[in-house]
C-alpha positions, 0 to 999 in steps of 0.5 A: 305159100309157106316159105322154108322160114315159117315151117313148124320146127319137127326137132329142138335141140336144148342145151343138149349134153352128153357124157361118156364117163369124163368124155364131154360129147356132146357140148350145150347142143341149141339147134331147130330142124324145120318139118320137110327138111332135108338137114345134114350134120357135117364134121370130121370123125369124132365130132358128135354127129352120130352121137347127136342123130342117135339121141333123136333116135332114142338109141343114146340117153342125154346127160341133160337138156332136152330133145323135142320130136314135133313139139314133144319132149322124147325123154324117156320115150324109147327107140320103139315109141318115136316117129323116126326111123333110121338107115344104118350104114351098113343098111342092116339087110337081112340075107335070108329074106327077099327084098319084099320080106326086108321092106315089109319086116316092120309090118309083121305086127300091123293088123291090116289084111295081108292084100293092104299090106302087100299094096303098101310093100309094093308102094314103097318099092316103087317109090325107091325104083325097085318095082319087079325086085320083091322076089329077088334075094337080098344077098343077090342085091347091088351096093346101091340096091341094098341101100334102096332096100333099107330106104324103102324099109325104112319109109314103109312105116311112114315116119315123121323123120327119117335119120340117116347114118352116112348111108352113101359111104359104101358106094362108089363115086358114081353110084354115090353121086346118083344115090344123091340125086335119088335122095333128093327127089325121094325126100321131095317126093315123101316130104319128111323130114330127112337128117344126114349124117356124113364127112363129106362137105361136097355131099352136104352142100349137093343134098341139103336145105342146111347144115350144121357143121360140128367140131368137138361136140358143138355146132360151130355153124348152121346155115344153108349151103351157099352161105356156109361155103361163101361166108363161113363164120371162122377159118376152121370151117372156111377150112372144112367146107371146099377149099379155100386161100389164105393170104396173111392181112392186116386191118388198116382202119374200121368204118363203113368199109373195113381197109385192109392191106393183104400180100400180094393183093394190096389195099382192099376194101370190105363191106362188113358182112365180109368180116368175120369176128371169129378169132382163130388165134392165127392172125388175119387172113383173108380167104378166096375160094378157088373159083373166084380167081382166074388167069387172065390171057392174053387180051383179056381184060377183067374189072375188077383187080389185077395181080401178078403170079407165077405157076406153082403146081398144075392138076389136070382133072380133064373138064378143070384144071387146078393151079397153085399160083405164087402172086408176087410179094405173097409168102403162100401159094393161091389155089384156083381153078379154071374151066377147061373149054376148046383153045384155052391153053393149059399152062406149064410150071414157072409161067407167068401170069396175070390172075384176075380177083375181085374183092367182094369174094373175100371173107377177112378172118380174125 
């Protein structure tokens, strides 16, 4: 069986550049995107993710370096020429047409009889679940469906990768979250290779094989999911990826385990891979994320360490709840959150409060 390591890469990345006049958008650009995988480009507005999808596109030129679609160099392919396809933002549905002439509008130069082509028009309507709509307007369409529309537009043509633009930005929470689910199963189901673009970590996190994280026109890290969320590279992407506590440390002394001295946490131990070299020009800080810090009721006992806090600011969202907790001797308040399950008490502002920690959830930044 192949494992996800030994697929073929289907995109590289070569020390791609990208001008604008004296705008440097996009900044020595090295990265592989494996065949049948589903890889998002994450960053804030303005960090060359669109950019970086269009030169896969063909709809951007590079200054220089290279991209390679399934081991061909794509410089001076056109759009038209590449195996991609992509699904706008805006979904590009055109109003006038029925869902059937949208999802067949790429096919009105293919010679196969009109019965062959209806077939796959009806194949690719089902594959988004939109069989029984071919004769609907397009104006008449949901948020959703449209966007369902555009994906089975999109895939009708059997591309080798299908290149999304933040496609899920105009739906709403619900549907949006459902849409993930859909895509997820749809790339499964086709096996190409899907690119995402989007702002949304949670989105990135719930739908990709990998990620790689942009600022400023660069890849500031690649990796899977949970390595991104549980050991991010620098604070600057701890910071982007959820949320994550930072407490001031200092680094005592290095060997096998690296000792640190953190507010209101004290000494602590850490293997090395939880030590990041990334220098933020900060100082050191050592991160936690929400989750791995609980309150500690009474007679309740934990065995892994203990630390003293006082409630700081209290968020009910209904199945958590969020506390910012002020630990004794700590110039900043820790975040964490707390499942709400039947006769666990929610706490008021000002009590106090044993917060259990463990230290191998702990990333040291410096």
């Amino acid at each position: 069986m192949t494992t996800p390591d030994e697929k073929p890469n289907m995109i590289e990345f070569r020390d791609v550049q990208k001008y604008y006049g004296d705008y440097h958008a996009l900044r020595g650009i090295n990265a592989t995107i494996r065949a049948g995988e589903f890889f998002s480009l994450l960053g804030p507005s303005g960090c060359g993710k669109t950019t970086l999808l269009r030169t896969i596109a063909g709809f951007e030129d590079i200054s220089s370096g290279a991209v390679l679609i399934d081991g061909k160099d794509m410089a001076r392919v056109p759009a038209n020429a590449r195996p991609t396809n992509m699904v706008f933002q805006s979904y590009a549905i055109f109003p006038h047409l029925s869902v059937e002439e949208n999802v067949g509008f790429g096919l009105r130069r293919d010679p196969r009889p009109k019965d062959q082509r209806a077939r796959a028009v009806a194949e690719a309507l089902e594959m988004v679940g939109l069989q029984g709509y071919g004769k609907r307007a397009a104006h008449a369409l949901s948020g959703g469906q449209r966007q369902r529309v555009a994906l089975a537009r999109a895939l009708i043509l059997k591309p080798k990768v299908l290149l999304l633009d933040e496609p899920l930005s105009a739906l709403d929470k619900k549907m949006r979250e459902q849409m993930q689910v859909e895509l997820i199963r749809l790339q499964r189901q086709v096996g190409i290779t899907f690119i995402l673009v989007t702002h949304d970590q949670e989105e990135a996190l719930v739908m990709s094989d990998r990620i790689a994280v942009m600022f400023e026109g660069q890849i500031a890290q690649l990796a899977d999911p949970e390595t991104l969320y549980r050991r991010p590279n620098s604070r600057k992407v701890a910071d982007f990826i959820g949320t994550m506590n930072f407490l001031p440390a200092k680094v005592l002394s290095e060997g096998p385990t690296i000792e640190i001295e953190a507010e209101g946490l004290g000494r602590i131990s850490l293997a090395p891979d939880q030590v990041m070299e990334a220098t933020s020009g900060e100082g050191a800080s050592i991160g936690f994320r929400p989750e791995t810090l609980s309150i500690l009721f009474d007679g309740q006992a934990t065995s892994d360490r203990e630390a003293m806090g006082t409630v700081a600011e209290v968020v009910y969202y209904g199945d958590m709840t969020y506390y910012d907790m002020k630990l004794d001797g700590a110039s900043v308040p820790m975040r964490l959150s707390m499942r709400n399950v039947p006769g666990r008490p929610v706490l008021d502002l000002g009590a106090r409060a044993r917060i259990g920690w463990s230290p191998g959830a702990a990333v040291l930044f410096r």
